[in-house]
C-alpha positions in Angstrom: 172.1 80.2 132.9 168.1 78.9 132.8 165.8 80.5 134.9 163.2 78.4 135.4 160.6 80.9 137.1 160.9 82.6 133.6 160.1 79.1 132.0 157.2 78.5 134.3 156.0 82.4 133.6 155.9 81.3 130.2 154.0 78.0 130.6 151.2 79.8 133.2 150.6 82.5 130.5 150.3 79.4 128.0 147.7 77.7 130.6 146.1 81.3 131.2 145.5 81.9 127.5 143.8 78.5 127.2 141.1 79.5 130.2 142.9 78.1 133.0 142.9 80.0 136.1 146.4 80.0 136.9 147.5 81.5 140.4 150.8 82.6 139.8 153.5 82.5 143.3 156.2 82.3 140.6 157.2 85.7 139.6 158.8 87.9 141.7 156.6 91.2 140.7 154.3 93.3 143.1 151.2 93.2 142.4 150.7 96.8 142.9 151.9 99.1 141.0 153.2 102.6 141.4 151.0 105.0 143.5 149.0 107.7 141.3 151.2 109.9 142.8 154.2 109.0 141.0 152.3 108.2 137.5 151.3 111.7 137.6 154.5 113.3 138.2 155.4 111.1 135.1 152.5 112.8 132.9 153.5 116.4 134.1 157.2 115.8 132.9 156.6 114.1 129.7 154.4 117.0 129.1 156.7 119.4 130.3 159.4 118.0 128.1 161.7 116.8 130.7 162.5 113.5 128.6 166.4 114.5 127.5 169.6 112.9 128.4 170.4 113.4 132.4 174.3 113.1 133.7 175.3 109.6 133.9 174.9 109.3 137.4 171.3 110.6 137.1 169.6 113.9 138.6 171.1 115.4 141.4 168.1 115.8 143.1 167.3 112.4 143.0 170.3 111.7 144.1 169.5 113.6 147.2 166.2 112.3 148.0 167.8 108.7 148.1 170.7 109.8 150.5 168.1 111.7 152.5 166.2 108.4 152.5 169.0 106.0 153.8 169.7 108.3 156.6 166.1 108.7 157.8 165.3 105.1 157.0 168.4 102.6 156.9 170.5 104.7 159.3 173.1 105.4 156.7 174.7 108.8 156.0 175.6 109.0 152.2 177.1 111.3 150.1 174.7 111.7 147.2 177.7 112.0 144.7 178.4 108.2 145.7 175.1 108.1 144.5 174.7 106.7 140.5 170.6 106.4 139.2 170.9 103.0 136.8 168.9 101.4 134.3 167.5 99.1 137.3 169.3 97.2 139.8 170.8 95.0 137.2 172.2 98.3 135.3 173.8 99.1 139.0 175.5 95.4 139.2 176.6 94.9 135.9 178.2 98.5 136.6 180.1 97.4 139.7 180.7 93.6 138.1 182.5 95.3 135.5 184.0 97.8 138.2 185.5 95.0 140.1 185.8 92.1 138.3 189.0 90.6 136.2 188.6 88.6 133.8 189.3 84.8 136.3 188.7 86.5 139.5 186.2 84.2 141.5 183.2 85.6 143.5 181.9 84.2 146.6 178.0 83.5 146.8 175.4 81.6 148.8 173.4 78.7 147.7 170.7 79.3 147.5 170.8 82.8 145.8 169.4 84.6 143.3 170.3 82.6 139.9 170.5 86.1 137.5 173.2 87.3 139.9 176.0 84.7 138.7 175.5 86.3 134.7 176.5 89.6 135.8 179.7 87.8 137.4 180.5 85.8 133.9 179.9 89.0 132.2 182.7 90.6 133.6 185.1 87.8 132.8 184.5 86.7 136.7 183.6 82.7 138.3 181.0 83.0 140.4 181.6 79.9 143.3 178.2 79.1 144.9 179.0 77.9 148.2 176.2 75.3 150.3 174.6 77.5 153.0 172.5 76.1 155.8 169.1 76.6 156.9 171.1 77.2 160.9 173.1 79.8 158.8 170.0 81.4 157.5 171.1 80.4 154.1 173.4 83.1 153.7 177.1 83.6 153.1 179.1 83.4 156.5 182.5 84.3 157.9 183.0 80.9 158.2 182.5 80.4 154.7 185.0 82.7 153.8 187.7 81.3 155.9 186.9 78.2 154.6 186.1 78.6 150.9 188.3 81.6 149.4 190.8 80.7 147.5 194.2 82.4 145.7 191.7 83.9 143.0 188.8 84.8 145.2 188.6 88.5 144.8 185.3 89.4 146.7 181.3 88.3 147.7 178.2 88.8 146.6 175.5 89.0 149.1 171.7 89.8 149.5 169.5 90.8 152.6 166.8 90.2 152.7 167.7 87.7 150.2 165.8 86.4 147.1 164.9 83.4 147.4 164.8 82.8 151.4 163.5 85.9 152.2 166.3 85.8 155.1 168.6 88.9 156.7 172.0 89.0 157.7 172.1 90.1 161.1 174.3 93.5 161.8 177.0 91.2 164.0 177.1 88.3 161.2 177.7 90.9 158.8 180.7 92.5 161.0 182.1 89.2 161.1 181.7 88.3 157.2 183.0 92.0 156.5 186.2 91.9 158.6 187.1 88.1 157.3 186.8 89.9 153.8 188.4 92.8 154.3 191.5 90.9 156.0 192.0 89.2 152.5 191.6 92.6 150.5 188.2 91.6 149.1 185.2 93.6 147.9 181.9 93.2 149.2 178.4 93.8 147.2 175.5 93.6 148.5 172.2 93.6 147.2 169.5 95.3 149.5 166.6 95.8 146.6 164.3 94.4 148.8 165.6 96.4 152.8 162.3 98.3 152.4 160.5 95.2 152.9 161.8 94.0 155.7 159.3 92.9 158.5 161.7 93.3 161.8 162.2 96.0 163.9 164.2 99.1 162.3 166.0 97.8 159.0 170.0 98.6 158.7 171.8 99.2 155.3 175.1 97.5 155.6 176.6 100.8 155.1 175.9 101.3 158.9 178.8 98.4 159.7 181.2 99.4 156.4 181.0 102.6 154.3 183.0 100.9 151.6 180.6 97.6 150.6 179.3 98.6 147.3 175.4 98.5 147.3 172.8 97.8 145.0 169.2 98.8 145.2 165.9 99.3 142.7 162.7 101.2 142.7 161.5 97.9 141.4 160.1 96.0 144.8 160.0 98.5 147.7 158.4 101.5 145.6 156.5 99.0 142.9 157.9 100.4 140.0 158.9 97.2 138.5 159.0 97.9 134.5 160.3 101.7 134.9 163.6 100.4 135.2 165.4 102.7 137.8 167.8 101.6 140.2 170.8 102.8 141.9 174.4 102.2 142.9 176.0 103.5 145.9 179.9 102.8 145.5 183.1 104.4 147.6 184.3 107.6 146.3 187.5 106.6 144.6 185.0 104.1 142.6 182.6 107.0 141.3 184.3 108.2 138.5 185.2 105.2 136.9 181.9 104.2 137.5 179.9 107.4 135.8 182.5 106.8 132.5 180.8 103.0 132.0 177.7 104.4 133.1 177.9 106.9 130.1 179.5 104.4 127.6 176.8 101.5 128.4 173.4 103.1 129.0 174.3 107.0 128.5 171.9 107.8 131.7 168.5 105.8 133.3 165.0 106.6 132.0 165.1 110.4 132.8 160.7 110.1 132.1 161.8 107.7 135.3 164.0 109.8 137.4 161.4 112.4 137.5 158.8 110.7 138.4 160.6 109.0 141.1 161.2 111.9 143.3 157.5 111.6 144.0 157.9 108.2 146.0 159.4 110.0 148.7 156.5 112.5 149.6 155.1 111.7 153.1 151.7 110.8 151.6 153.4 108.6 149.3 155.7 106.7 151.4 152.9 106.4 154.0 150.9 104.2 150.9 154.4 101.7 150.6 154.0 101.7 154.6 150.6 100.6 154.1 151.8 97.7 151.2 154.5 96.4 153.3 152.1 95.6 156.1 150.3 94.0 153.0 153.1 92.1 152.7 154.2 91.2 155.9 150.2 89.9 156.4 150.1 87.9 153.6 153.3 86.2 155.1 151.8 85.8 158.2 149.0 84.0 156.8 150.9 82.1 154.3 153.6 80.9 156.9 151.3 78.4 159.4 149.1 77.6 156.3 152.3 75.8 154.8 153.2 74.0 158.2 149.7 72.7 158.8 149.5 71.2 154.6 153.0 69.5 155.7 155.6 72.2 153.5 158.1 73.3 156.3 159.6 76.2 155.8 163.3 75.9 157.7 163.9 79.1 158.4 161.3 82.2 158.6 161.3 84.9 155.9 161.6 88.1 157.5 162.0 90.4 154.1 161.3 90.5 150.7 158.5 88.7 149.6 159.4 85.1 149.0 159.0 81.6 151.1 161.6 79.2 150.8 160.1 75.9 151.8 161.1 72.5 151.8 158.9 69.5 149.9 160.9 66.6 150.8 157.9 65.1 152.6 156.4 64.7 149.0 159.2 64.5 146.4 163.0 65.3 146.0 162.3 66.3 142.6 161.5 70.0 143.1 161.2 70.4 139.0 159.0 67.2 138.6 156.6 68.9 141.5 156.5 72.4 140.2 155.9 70.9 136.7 152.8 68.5 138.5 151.8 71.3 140.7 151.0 74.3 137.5 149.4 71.5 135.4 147.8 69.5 138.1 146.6 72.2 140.4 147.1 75.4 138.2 149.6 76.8 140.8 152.8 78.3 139.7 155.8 77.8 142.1 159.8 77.9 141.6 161.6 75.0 142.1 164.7 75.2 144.1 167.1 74.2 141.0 166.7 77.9 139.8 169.0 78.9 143.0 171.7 76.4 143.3 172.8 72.9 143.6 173.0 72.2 147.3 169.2 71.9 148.3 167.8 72.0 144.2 165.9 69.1 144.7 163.7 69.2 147.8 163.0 73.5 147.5 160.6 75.7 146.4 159.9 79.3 145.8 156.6 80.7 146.8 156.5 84.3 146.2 153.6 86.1 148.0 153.5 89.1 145.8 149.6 88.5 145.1 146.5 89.3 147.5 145.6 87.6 150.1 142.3 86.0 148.6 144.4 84.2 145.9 147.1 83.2 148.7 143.8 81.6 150.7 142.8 79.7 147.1 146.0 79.0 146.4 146.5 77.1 149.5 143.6 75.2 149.0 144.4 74.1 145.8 147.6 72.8 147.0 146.3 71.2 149.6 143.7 68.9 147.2 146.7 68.3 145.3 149.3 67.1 148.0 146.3 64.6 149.5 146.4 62.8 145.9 149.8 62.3 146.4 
């Protein structure tokens, strides 16, 4: 499939290289990095050696420190040998794609979602059916939608919350609903929590908390800023595990052990008390972002309570979300995703703003798009 924020990464850097000051709300990347914290823990093992192979399902302490984690944090008690450290969160869903997934065997998904998602899905032999979600269902996947939508080859769904691109949750009780419909059909859930850490409500849930079994992905990418170290992890059922670890060993041998090492850092109270800090970053930047759009006349239909994305809606202006996006980098020199990267049913009159930059490019960014809606 295209991705057309990777396109429009590509143009900015064009427009960047030729002077332009392109402000980039494209890419989906913190802008901060990994605390000094964790990059020296990196130094100390790549001079202590520690660079061989690990198990395939990673260090056991790691393992640990992430089980620890969900119980403190999510509310989850995990067994850390359900635990498996991946080459990022798309190591962990290609792993449970090719876990799951028959060659034929349709998967349920929201649109809009997350357009890379559907590739791990056809890489396993699987269909991936995008089904229209509304902005009164939050954009996401319903129990509704599963009554209504699966089919004699339907095997399972794949869900995110927060999600990428709305930003949106799935409350507990919608999930217990969407669970139960599944599970009454035999189905398999995933779900894709890489971005629970930033989540702006009141205490954030794993969906372990309403079923043990729903196989869950996560990365060290957004939450913990360690976006090109490529470490991730898979949490699966038991009886999954072993299975698992023998693909993990065959396609990847183990994830970055450099990586694994350094990670353990991230969960030091001094550290975590910096990602407190960045996610109150984030959550202000949203906050400012949020009435800003309103006021310039780009609704946003439902608020963003996670991640770091706004999903807003530019019919006011054009139905052509590509044709603005396109007008909008080279007019204004402000990069934004259209809403065709993330599914048919609301492609045209969508857009991706990702607030991953600070707070003084947010303010000029507005600004700029503001002079260039009033020439419309």
């Amino acid at each position: 499939m295209q991705f057309y924020a990777v396109e429009l990464f590509k143009q900015a850097n064009a427009l960047n290289a030729q002077g332009r000051d392109v402000i980039s709300l494209g890419i989906g990347e913190p802008d901060f990095t990994a605390p000094p914290q964790v990059v020296e823990t990196l130094s100390r093992a790549a001079k202590a050696g520690l660079s061989g192979y690990t198990s395939p399902a990673g260090l056991a302490v790691l393992r640990e420190a992430l089980a620890l984690y969900y119980k403190e944090h999510f509310s989850a008690s995990v067994d850390p040998n359900r635990i498996v450290i991946t080459s990022g969160a798309s190591g962990a869903l290609l792993l449970a794609a090719m876990a799951l997934i028959n060659p034929g065997d349709e998967v349920l998904m929201p649109d809009p979602s997350y357009p890379a998602n559907q590739n791990f899905i056809l890489a396993a032999g699987g269909v991936p059916r995008l089904v229209p979600s509304s902005a009164q269902e939050r954009f996401q996947l319903s129990a509704e939608h599963v009554r209504q939508n699966w089919g004699p080859a339907t095997r399972g769904v794949l869900i995110a919350s927060p999600s990428n691109p709305t930003g949106t949750t799935i409350t507990l009780e919608e999930l217990r609903e969407l669970v139960a419909e599944v599970r009454q059909r035999d189905g398999f859930i995933i779900m894709d929590e890489i971005y629970l850490g930033l989540y702006y409500g009141n205490t954030p849930r794993s969906a372990l908390t309403v079923d043990d079994d729903i196989v869950i992905i996560n990365s060290f990418s957004k939450y913990f800023h360690m976006t090109g170290w490529r470490l991730g992890w898979l949490i699966a059922p038991a009886d999954m595990v072993p299975a698992i670890e023998k693909m993990a060993a065959s396609l990847a041998i183990c994830a970055p052990t450099l990586a694994q090492h350094a990670a353990l850092t991230c969960f030091e109270p001094d550290v975590m008390r910096i990602y407190e800090n960045r996610r109150l970053s984030f959550k202000q930047r949203r906050d400012y972002l949020l009435p800003e759009l309103e006021r310039i006349g780009l609704h946003v239909p439902v608020v963003p309570d996670g991640a770091f994305y706004i999903y807003t809606d530019i019919s006011r202006y054009n139905t052509n979300s590509s044709e603005f996006s396109h007008r909008l980098l080279h007019e204004a020199s402000v990069a934004a995703v259209p809403g065709h990267d993330f599914g048919v049913a609301h492609a045209g009159h969508t857009l991706r703003l990702s607030y991953a930059t600070g707070l003084d490019r947010l303010k000029e960014a507005i600004g700029r798009i503001e002079l260039f809606l009033n020439k419309l």
